[in-house]
py3Dmol code that shows the C-alpha trace and the ligand (Angstrom):
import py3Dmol

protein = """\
ATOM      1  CA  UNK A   1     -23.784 -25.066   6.414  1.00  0.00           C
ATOM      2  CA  UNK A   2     -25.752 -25.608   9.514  1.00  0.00           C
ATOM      3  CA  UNK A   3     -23.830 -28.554  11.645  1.00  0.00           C
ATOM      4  CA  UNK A   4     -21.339 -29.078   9.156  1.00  0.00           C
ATOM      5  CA  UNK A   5     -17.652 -28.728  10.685  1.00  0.00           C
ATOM      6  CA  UNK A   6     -16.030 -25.893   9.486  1.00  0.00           C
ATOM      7  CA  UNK A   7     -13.719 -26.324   6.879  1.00  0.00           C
ATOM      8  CA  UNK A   8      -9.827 -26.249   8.477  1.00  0.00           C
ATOM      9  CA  UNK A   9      -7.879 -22.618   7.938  1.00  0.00           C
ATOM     10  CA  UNK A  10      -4.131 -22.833   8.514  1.00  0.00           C
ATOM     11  CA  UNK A  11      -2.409 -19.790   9.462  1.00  0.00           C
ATOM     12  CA  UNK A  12       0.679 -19.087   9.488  1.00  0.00           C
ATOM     13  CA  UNK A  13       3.277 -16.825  11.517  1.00  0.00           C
ATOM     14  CA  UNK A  14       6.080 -15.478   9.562  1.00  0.00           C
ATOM     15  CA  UNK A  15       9.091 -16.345  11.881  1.00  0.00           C
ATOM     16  CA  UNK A  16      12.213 -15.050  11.222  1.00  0.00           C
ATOM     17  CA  UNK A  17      12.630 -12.487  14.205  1.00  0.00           C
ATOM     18  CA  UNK A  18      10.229 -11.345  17.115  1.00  0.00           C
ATOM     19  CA  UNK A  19       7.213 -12.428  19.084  1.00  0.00           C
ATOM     20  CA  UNK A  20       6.646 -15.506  16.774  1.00  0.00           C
ATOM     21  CA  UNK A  21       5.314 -18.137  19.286  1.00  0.00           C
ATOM     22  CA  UNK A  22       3.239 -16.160  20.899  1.00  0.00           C
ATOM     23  CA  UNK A  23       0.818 -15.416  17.929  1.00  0.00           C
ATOM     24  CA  UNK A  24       0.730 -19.217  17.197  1.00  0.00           C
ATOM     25  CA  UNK A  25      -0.750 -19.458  20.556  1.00  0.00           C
ATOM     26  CA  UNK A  26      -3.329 -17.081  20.160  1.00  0.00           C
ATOM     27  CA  UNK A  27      -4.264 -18.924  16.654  1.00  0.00           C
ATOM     28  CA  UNK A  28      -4.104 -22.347  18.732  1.00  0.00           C
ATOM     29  CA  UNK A  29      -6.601 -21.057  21.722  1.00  0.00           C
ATOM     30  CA  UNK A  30      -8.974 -20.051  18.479  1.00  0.00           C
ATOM     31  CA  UNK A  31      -8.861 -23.730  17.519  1.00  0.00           C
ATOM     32  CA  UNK A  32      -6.847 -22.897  14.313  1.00  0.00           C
ATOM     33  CA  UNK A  33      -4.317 -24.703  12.745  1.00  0.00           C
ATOM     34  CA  UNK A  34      -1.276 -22.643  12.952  1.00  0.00           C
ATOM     35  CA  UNK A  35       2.590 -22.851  11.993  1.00  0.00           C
ATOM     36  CA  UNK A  36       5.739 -20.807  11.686  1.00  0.00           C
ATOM     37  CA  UNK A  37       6.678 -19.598   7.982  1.00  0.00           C
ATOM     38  CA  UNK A  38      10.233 -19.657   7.430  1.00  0.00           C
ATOM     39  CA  UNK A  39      10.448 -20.761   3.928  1.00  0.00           C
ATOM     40  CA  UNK A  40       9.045 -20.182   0.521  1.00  0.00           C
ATOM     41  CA  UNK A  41       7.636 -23.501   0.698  1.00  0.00           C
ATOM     42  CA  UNK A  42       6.375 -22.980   3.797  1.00  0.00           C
ATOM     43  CA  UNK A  43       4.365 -19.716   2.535  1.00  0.00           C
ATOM     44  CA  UNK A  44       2.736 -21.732   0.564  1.00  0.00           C
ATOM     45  CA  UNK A  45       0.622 -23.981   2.865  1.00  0.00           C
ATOM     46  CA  UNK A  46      -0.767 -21.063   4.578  1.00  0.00           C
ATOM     47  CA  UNK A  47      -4.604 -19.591   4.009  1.00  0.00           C
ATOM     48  CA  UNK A  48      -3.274 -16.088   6.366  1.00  0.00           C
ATOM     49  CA  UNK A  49      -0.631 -14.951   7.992  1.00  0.00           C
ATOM     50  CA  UNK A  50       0.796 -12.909  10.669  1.00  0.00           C
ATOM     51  CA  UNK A  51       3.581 -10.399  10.776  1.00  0.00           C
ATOM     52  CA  UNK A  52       4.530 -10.249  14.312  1.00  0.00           C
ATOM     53  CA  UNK A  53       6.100  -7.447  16.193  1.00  0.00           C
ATOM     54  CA  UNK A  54      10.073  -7.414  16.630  1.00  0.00           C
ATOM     55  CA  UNK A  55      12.343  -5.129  14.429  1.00  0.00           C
ATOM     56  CA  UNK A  56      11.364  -4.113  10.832  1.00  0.00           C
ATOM     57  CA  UNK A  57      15.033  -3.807   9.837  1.00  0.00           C
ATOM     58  CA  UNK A  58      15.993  -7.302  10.829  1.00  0.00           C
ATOM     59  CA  UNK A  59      12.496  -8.855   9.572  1.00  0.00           C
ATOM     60  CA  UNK A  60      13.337  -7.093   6.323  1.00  0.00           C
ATOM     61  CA  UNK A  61      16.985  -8.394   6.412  1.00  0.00           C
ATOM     62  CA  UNK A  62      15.627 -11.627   7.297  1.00  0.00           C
ATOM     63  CA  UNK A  63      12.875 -12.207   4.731  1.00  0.00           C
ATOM     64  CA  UNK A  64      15.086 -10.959   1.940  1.00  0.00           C
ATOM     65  CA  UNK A  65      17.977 -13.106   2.753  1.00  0.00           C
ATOM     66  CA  UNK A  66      15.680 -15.974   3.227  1.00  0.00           C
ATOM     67  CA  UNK A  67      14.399 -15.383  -0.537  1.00  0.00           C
ATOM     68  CA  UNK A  68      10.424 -14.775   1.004  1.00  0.00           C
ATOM     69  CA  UNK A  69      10.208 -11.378   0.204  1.00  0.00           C
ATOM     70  CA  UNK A  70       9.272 -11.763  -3.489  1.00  0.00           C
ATOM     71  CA  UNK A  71       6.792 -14.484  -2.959  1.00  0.00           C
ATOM     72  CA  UNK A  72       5.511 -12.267   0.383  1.00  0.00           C
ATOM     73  CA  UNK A  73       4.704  -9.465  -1.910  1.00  0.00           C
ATOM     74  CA  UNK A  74       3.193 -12.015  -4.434  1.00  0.00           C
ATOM     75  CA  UNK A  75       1.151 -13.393  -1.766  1.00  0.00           C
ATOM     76  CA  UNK A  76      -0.529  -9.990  -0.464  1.00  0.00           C
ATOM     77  CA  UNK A  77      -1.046  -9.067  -4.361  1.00  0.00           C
ATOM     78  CA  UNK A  78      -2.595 -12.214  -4.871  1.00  0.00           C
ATOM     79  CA  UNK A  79      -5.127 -11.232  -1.477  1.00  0.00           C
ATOM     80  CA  UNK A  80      -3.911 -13.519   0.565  1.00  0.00           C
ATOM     81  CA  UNK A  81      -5.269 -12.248   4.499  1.00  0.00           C
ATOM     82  CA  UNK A  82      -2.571 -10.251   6.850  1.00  0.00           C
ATOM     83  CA  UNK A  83      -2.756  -9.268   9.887  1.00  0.00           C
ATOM     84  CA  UNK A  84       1.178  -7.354  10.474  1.00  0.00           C
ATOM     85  CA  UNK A  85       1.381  -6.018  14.320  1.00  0.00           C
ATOM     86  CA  UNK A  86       4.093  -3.030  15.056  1.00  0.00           C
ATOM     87  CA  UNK A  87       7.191  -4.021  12.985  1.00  0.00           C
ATOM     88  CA  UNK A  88       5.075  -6.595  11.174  1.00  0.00           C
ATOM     89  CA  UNK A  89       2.272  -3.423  10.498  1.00  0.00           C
ATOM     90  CA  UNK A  90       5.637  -1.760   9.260  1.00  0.00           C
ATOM     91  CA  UNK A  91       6.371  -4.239   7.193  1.00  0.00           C
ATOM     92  CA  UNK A  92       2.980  -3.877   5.263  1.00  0.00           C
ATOM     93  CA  UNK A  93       3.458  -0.336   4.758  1.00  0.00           C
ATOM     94  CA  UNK A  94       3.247   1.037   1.602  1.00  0.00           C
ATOM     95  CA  UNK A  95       5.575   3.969   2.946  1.00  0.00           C
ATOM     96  CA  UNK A  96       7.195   4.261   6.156  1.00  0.00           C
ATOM     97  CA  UNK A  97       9.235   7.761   7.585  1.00  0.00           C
ATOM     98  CA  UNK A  98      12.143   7.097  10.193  1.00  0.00           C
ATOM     99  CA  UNK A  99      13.267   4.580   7.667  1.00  0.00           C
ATOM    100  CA  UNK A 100      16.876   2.606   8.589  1.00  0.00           C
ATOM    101  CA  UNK A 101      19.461   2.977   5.729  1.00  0.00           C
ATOM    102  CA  UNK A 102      18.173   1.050   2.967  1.00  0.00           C
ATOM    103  CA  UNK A 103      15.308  -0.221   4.935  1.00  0.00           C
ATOM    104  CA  UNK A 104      12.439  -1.874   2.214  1.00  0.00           C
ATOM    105  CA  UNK A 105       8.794  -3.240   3.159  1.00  0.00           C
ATOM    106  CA  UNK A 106       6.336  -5.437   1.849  1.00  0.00           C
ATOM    107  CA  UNK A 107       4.206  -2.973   0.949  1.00  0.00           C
ATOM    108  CA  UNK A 108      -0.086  -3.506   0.190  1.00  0.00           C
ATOM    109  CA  UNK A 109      -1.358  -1.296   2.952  1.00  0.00           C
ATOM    110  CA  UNK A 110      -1.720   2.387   1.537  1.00  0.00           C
ATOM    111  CA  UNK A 111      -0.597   3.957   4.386  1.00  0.00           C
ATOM    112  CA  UNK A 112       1.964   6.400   5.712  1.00  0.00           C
ATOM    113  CA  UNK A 113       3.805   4.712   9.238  1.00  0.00           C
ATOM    114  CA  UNK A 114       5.900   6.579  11.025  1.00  0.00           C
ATOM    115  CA  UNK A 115       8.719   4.123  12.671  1.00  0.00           C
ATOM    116  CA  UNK A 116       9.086   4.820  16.982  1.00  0.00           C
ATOM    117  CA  UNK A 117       6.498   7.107  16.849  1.00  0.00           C
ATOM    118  CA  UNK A 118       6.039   7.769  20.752  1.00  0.00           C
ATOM    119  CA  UNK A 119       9.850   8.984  21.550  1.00  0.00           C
ATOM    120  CA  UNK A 120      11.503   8.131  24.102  1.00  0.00           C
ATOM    121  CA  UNK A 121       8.392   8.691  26.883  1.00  0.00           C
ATOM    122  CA  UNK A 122       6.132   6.148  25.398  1.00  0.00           C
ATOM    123  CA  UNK A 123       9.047   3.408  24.319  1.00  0.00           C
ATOM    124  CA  UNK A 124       6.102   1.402  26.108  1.00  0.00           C
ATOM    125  CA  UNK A 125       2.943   1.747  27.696  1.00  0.00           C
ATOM    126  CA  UNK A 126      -0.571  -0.003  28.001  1.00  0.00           C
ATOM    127  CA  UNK A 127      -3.702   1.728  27.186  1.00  0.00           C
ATOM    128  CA  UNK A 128      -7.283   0.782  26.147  1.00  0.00           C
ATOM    129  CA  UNK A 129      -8.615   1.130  22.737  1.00  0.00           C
ATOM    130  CA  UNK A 130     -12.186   1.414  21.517  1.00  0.00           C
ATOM    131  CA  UNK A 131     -12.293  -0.324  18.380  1.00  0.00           C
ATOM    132  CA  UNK A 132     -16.195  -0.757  17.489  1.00  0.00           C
ATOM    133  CA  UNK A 133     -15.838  -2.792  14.583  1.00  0.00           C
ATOM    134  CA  UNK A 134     -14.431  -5.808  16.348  1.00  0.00           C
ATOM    135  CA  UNK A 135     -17.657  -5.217  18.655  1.00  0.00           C
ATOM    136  CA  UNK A 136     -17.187  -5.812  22.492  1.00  0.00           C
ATOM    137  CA  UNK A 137     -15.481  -3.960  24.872  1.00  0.00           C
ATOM    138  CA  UNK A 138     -12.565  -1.909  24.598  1.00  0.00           C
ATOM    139  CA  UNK A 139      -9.284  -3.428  24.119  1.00  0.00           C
ATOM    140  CA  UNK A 140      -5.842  -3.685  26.144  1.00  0.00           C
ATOM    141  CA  UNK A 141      -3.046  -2.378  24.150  1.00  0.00           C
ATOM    142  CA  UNK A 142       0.387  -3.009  24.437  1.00  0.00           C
ATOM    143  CA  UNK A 143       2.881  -0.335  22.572  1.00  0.00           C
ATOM    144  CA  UNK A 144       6.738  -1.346  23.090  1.00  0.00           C
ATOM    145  CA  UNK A 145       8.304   1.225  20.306  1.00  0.00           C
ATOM    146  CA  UNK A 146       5.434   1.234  18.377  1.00  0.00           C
ATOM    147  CA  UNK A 147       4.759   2.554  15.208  1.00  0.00           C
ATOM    148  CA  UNK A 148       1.819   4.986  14.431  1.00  0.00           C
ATOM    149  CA  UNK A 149      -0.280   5.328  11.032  1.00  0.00           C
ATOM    150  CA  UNK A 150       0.477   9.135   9.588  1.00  0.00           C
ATOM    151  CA  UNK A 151      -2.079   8.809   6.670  1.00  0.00           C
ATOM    152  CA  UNK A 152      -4.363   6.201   5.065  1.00  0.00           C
ATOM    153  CA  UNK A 153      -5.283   6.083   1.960  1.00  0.00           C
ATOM    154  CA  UNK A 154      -8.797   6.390   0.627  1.00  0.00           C
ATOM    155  CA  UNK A 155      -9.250   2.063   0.937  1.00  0.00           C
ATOM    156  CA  UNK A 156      -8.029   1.544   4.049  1.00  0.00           C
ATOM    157  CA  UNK A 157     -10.568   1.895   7.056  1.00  0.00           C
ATOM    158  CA  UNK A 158      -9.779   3.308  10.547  1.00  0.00           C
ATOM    159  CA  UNK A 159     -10.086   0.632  13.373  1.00  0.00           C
ATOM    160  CA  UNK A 160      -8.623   2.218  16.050  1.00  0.00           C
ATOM    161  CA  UNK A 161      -7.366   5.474  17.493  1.00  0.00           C
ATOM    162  CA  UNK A 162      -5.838   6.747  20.385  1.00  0.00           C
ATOM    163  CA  UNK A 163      -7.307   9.686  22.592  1.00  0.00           C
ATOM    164  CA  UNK A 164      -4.889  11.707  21.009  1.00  0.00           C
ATOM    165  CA  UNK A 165      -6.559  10.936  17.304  1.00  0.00           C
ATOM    166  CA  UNK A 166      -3.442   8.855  16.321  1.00  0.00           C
ATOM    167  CA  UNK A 167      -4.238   6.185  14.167  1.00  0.00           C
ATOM    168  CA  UNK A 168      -3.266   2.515  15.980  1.00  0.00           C
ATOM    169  CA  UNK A 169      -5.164  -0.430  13.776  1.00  0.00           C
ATOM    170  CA  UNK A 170      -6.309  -0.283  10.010  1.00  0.00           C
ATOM    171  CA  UNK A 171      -7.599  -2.568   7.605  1.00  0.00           C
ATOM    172  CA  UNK A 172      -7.256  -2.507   3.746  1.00  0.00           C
ATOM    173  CA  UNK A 173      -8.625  -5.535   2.051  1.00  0.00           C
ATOM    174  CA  UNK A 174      -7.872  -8.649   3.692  1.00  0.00           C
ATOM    175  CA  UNK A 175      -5.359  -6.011   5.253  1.00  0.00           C
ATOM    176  CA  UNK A 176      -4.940  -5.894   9.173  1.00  0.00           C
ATOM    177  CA  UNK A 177      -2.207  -3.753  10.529  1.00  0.00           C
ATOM    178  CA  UNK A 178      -2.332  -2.388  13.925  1.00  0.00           C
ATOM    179  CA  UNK A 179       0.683  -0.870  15.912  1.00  0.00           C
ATOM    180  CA  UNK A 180       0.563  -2.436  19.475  1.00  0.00           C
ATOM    181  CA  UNK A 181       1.064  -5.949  20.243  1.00  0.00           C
ATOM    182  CA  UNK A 182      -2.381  -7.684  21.006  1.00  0.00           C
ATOM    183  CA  UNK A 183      -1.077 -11.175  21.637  1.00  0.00           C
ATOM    184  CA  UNK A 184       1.018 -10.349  25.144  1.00  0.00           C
ATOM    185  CA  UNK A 185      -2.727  -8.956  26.447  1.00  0.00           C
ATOM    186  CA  UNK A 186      -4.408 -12.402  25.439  1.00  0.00           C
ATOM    187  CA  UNK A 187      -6.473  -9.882  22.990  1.00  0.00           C
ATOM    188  CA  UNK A 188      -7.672 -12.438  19.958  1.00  0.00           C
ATOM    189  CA  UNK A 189     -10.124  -9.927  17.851  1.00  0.00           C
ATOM    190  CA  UNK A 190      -7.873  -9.535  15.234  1.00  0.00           C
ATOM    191  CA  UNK A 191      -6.930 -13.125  15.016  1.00  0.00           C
ATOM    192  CA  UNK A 192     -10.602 -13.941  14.815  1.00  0.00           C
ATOM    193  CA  UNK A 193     -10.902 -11.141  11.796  1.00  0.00           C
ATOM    194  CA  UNK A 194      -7.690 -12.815  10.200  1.00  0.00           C
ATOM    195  CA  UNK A 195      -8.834 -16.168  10.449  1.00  0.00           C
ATOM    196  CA  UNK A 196     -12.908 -14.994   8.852  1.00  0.00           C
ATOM    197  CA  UNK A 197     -10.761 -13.840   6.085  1.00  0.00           C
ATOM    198  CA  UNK A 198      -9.624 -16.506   5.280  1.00  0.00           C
ATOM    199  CA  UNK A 199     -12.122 -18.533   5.468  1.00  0.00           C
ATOM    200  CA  UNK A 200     -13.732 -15.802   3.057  1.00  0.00           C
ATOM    201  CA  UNK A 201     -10.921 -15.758   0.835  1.00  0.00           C
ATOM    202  CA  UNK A 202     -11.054 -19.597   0.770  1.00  0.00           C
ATOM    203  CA  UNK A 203     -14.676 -19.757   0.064  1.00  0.00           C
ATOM    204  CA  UNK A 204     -15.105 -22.124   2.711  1.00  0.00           C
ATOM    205  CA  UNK A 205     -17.223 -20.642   5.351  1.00  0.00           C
TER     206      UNK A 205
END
"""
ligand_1 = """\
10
LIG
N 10.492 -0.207 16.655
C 10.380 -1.477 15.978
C 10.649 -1.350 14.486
O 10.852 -0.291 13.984
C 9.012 -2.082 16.176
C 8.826 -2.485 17.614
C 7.917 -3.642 17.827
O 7.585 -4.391 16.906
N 7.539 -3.849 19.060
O 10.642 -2.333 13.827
"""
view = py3Dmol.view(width=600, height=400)
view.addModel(protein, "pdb")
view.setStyle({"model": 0}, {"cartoon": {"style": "trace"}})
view.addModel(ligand_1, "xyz")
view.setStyle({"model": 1}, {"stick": {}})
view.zoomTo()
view.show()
């Protein structure tokens, strides 16, 4: 409503392994209340969260041995808003190729991501992205062993590509996976998305 404040979202950043603090920073410059998820319990104050980017194999390990992969899965059947970025977009996959030994994932996002996808000569590089649906201009990207997106299924909608056609950010549902790391270019789009989700999801907007 018109004047009224709106209603407080608190997001939370799944931090068992990688760039954990500096998503909470983006979600803090947005004005939204955010906090690390470590714990079951913890899960279950948040109205989002983020996957951040790290290693898939030790956020796997992690999560599992923590006992938050169950309720993680629950969570993102339930519709609860994710935005997952490089090994957190990994983690979302439904299937993943260059998979570790033994190597599981969340799962939700019905799409195909292929694990280091740029080799050796792209362990890490910046480039721009155009990605419309966020509206203004075209992003910085940061890849540091990124993943790419193979194939989508037929709910997930194409955010962003690169030049080459590979497929770099996605969204299924209250789904966000993209495969570079937006929060070391002070890039907040996605946050913002995350964060409208849930206000959706919440019914509070
Ligand atoms: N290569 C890492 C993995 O497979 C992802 C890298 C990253 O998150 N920057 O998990």
């Amino acid at each position: 409503m018109a004047g009224s404040t709106p209603a407080q979202i608190t997001v939370g950043v799944l931090a068992l392994q990688g760039a954990v603090r500096e998503h909470l920073d983006v979600l803090r410059r947005l004005n939204t209340e955010a906090r690390p998820v470590r714990t079951p319990a913890d899960l279950a104050t948040v109205d989002a969260l983020v996957i951040p980017g790290g290693e898939s194999t030790v956020i796997d390990k992690l999560s599992r041995a923590f006992g938050l992969d169950g309720p993680i899965k629950e969570a993102i059947a339930r519709g609860l808003p994710v935005l997952g970025t490089c090994a957190g977009l990994i983690m979302l996959a439904d299937r993943i190729q260059g998979r570790a030994p033994g190597q599981r994932t969340f799962g939700g996002l019905d799409a195909t991501v292929r694990r280091n996808a740029f080799g050796s000569q792209g362990e890490s590089f910046e480039t721009e992205i155009a990605v419309p649906e966020l509206g203004g201009p075209a992003l910085r990207a940061v890849f540091i062993r990124a993943p790419a997106i193979e194939e989508v299924g037929q709910a997930v909608t194409v955010l962003g590509r690169l030049d080459d056609g590979k497929i770099v950010a996605v969204q299924q549902g209250r789904l966000l996976g993209i495969a570079f790391h937006p929060e070391i270019s002070g890039e907040d789009r996605f946050h913002a998305r995350l964060i409208a989700l849930a206000r959706e999801a919440a019914g509070r907007d």
